[in-house]
C-alpha positions, 0 to 999 in steps of 0.5 A, a space after each residue: 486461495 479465493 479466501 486470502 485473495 479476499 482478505 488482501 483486498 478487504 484490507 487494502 480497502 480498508 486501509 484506502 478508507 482509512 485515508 480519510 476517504 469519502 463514500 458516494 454511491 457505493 464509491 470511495 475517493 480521497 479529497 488529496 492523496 493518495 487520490 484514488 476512486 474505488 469500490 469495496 470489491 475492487 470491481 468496476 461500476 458498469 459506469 465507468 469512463 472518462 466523462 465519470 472518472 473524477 478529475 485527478 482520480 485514478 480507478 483502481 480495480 481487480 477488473 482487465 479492461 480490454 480496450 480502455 481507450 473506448 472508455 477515455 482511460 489510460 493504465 497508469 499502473 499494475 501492481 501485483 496482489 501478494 499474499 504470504 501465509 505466515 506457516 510458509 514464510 521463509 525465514 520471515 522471523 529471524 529473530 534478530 531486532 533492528 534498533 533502527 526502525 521506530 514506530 511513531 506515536 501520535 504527537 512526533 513530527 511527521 514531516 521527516 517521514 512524509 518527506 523520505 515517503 514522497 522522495 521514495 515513491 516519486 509523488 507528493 504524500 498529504 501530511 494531514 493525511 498520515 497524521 490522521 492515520 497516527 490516531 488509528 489503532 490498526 496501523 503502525 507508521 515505521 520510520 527506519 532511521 540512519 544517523 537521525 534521518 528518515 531513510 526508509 518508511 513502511 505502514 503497516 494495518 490490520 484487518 482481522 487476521 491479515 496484516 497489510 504492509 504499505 508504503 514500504 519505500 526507501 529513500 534514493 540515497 539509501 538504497 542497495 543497504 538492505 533498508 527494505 528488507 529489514 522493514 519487512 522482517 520487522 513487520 512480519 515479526 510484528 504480524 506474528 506477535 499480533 497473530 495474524 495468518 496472513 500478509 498482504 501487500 501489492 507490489 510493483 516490480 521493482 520489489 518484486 523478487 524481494 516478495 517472492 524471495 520471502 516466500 509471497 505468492 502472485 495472486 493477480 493484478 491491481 490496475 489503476 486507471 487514469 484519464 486519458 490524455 487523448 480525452 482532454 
């Protein structure tokens, strides 16, 4: 359990870093988006409040702060940590293939894809950013396209044995047709031809039942911590 609990998080820091990511202090932050300010393990520095938070950053940690606003900070989100070991998966590879989702390559236009992404998740996504990402042998960026337009986007990266989805997001007018759904089997078929053992994500509730219906089980919370308005 402490294990695969690890391993979602090895692989979401990971996959932060490879956001273009600075270190600082045993710190990490992103310059643009996703704008997050982290460390390896996901604890907290005993440092930690408004006054130390930089500006426009949120704080993402595994740690449940009791009274936040002594520190000047205010939860923006909780997610829930997930993991899936593949032997228990249920009915993750069905075998059936989706000529709808492709993966992109380095030199295809991204800006269908970064455009569908920040439609569905409500925020502005850094072209160069992804474009970064497209050089990284451990990610797959997966567009699923109906009649040539982006309408649902997932990523997926590697680290060691795990293989962590992010950005699994559809667009507004495509949603209720099963979008999501057919990205994750293709991925978790793409995680058991890459041999992995385990599945990470960390999902909102929104997607919540989905996870659970394919087998993920909760392993705790991811919150994210923001300045809060009282401190300004």
């Amino acid at each position: 359990m402490a294990f695969s609990f690890n391993e979602n998080l090895n692989n979401l820091n990971h996959f932060w870093q490879a956001l273009k990511a600075d270190e600082s202090h045993e710190m990490f932050t992103h310059q643009s988006w996703p704008n997050k300010y982290w460390q390896a393990d996901f604890n907290l520095p005993d440092t930690i409040s408004a006054a130390t938070l930089p500006l426009n950053k949120v704080v993402s940690t595994i740690i449940d702060l009791a009274e936040p606003k002594r520190l000047g900070l205010a939860i923006k989100n909780q997610l829930v940590i997930m993991n899936l070991k593949l032997d228990q998966a249920v009915n993750s590879t069905s075998g059936q293939t989706y000529p709808n989702i492709v993966k992109l390559s380095v030199g295809d236009d991204i800006s269908h894809w970064v455009k569908a992404c920040s439609v569905a998740f409500g925020y502005e996504i850094d072209t160069s950013v992804i474009q970064s990402l497209l050089n990284n042998s451990n990610a797959s960026i997966f567009s699923y396209l109906i009649a040539g337009e982006v309408a649902g986007t997932a990523i997926s990266y590697k680290t060691g044995d795990t293989l962590g989805i992010h950005q699994l997001g559809t667009a507004p007018d495509f949603r209720k047709m099963g979008i999501a759904l057919a990205l994750m089997e293709h991925i978790l078929a793409q995680a058991v031809s890459q041999k992995c053992q385990f599945v990470s994500l960390q999902a909102s509730q929104a997607g919540l039942h989905m996870y659970e219906k394919l087998g993920f089980k909760s392993m705790g919370k991811l919150t994210s911590y923001t300045i809060a308005e009282s401190f300004y």
